[in-house]
N, C-alpha and C positions, 0 to 999 in steps of 0.2 A: 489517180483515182481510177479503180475497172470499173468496169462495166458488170452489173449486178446478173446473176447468171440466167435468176429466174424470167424477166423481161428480155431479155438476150434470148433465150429459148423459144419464148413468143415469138419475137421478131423472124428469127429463120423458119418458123413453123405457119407462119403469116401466110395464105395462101392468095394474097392479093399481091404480095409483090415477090419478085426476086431478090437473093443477095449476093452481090459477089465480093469477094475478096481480091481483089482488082491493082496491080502494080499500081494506079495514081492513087485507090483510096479504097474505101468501104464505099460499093457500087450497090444500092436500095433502088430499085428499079420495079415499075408498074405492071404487074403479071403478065398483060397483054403486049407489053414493047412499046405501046401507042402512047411516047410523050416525046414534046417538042420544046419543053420546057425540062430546066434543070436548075437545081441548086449544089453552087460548090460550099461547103460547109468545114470552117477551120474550128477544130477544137481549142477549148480554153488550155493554159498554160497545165501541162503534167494529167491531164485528163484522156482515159484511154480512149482514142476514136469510137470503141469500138460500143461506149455508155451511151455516144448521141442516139445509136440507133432506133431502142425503142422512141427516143423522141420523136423519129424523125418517119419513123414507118408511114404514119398515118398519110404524112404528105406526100410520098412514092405512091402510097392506095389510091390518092387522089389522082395522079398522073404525072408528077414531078418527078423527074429523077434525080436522086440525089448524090452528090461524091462527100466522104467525109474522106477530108484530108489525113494523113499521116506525118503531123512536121516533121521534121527535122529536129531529132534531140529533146521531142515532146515540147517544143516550144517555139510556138507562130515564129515569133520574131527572129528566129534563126534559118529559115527555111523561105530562099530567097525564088522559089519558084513563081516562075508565073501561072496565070489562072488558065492557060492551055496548055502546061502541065496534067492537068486535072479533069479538063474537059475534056480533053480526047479519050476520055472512058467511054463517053456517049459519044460516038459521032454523028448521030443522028438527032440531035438536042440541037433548036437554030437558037435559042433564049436562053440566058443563062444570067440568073442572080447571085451574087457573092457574099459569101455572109457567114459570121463565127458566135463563138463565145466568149465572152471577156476578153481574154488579152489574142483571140483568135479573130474577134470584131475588129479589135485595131488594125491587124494584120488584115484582114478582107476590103476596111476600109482603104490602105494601096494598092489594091488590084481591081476598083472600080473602070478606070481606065479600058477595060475588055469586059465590062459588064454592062447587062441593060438595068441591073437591080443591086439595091441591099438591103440585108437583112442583118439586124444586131440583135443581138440575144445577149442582155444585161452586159453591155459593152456599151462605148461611144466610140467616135472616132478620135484623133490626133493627127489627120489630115484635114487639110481644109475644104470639102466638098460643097460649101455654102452658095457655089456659084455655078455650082454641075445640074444639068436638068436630070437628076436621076431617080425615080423612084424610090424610097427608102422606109423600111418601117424600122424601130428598135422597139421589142419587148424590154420590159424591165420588172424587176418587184421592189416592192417596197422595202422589205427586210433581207437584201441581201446587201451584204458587208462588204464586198468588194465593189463593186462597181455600184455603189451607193447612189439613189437619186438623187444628191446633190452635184457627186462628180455626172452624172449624165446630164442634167440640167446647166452645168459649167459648159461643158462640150456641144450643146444644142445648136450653137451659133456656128459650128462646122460643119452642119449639115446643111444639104438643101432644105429651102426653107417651107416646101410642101411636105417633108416628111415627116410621117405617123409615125407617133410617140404613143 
């Protein structure tokens, strides 16, 4: 799936954040420099990195800097890098949350390990993080067909158990 041109043109014309096109990923970054915080971000399975963007601008504006991964073969689970692969886009990020899309959550969910955070984006895990003290939120929708609220609800017991659902 690309990335839709007209929201993609927004994004580079965004004058609150930077973008770079960056050897570890798609680098969305706070116009100012001034974040200490960052999110590595694995897209879903055959999804062009380049679609998260607009999603993800607003949270660069806010101060976050973001990496949108580039797997391997367009799909997480092939793409055996680790999460300072990625991070070394920002060297200056001390914080860093790890977090995908569908089958890019699964994948993010093994690289908590070097993270202070996760974030799922209509994804669950298939690690077992139920005994990690880790922060974790997972969005979801009701009407999406793949990673359906029943399988997120199945996988709940893998997370820690302060995690926002």
């Amino acid at each position: 799936m690309a990335a839709e041109p007209g929201p993609l043109a927004e994004v580079r014309a965004n004058p609150a954040i930077t973008v770079t096109d960056a050897p570890e990923g798609i680098v969305l970054a706070p116009a100012d420099g001034a974040s200490d915080v960052g999110l590595v971000f694995i897209p879903g399975a055959k999804v062009d990195p380049w679609a998260y963007a607009a999603i993800l601008q607003d949270t660069a504006a806010a101060g976050t800097t973001v990496v949108i991964t580039r797997p391997w073969l367009n799909l997480a689970f092939f793409d055996l890098r680790g999460l300072d692969s990625f991070t070394s886009a920002a060297p200056a990020v001390s914080s860093w949350a790890v977090g995908g899309h569908s089958l890019g959550g699964v994948r993010a969910c093994q690289l908590t390990a070097d993270a202070d955070a996760l974030v799922l984006f209509g994804s669950y895990c298939a690690t077992d993080l139920s005994a990690d003290d880790l922060p974790a939120l997972s969005l979801s929708g009701s009407e999406d067909g793949l990673s359906t609220p029943e399988k997120i609800a199945d996988a709940r017991h893998l997370l820690p158990e302060d995690a926002e659902l």
